[in-house]
Steps between C-alpha positions, in 0.01 A plus 500: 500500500414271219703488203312310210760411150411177290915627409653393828840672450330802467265470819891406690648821358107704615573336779869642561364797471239545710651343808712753628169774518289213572630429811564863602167581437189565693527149775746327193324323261607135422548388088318211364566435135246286265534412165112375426210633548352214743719513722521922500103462545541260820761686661313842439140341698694315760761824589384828342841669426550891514607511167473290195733563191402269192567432157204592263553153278465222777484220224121425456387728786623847556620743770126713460352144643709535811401860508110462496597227724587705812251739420184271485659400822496805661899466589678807558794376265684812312547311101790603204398350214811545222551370116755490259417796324289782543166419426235851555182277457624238785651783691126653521348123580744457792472856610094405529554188682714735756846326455799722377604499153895436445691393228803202584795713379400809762441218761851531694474884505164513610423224740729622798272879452174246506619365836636833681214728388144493631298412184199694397147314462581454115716519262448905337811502259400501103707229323456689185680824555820532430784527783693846405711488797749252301532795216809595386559916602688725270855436582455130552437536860164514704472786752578301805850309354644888524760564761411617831647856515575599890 
């Protein structure tokens, strides 16, 4: 797994969390952080990685680069691309490039599901629509906080 943050406090903390699943997963995967985009592009022809999580913003380069990358390659590398905020015109771009779209502030929910689960070919999910799961109910409390009646 390849972990690429010009911020390199916040490739450690990525890094934190991805190494408990990464290692329990399929044959463990092993964590290499980068924090530029020449090294990131060496590592990823010399040792293809299973998964590659990168920033968008990559100083003068960006995470897409890395993206078309492995793809003009032919590499069988799995990509997250994430920003700072949502962005529905670059979640579309990276969606076409086949990398999944995140944003950094789902990033430690999300990235342990990313590394259990068996990804589909692309990312499918709509950045636009609204998540009504998060709702408030009538009463204050969603359907599934109610006690369990036995």
């Amino acid at each position: 797994m390849l972990i690429v943050d010009p911020d390199v406090p916040v490739a450690a903390a990525l890094a934190r969390i991805v190494e408990p699943g990464a290692s329990s997963s399929r044959g463990g995967m092993d964590v290499t952080l980068c924090s530029d985009f020449f090294e990131a592009r060496s590592r990823l022809r010399a040792a293809p990685p299973a998964l590659l999580i990168t920033a968008l913003r990559l100083r003068e380069y960006n995470g897409l680069n890395l993206v078309y990358l492995a793809a003009s390659a032919g590499l069988s590398t799995r990509s997250i691309v994430y920003t700072e905020a949502t962005d529905t015109g670059m979640a579309r771009e990276i969606r076409a490039a086949g990398a999944f779209y995140e944003v950094r502030r789902r990033l430690p929910v999300v990235l342990p599901a990313y590394l259990s689960a068996v990804l589909p070919p692309q990312d499918r999910r709509d950045i636009a629509l609204y998540d009504r799961r998060h709702n408030a109910r009538p009463g204050g409390r969603r359907a599934v906080d109610q006690p369990l009646v036995v």
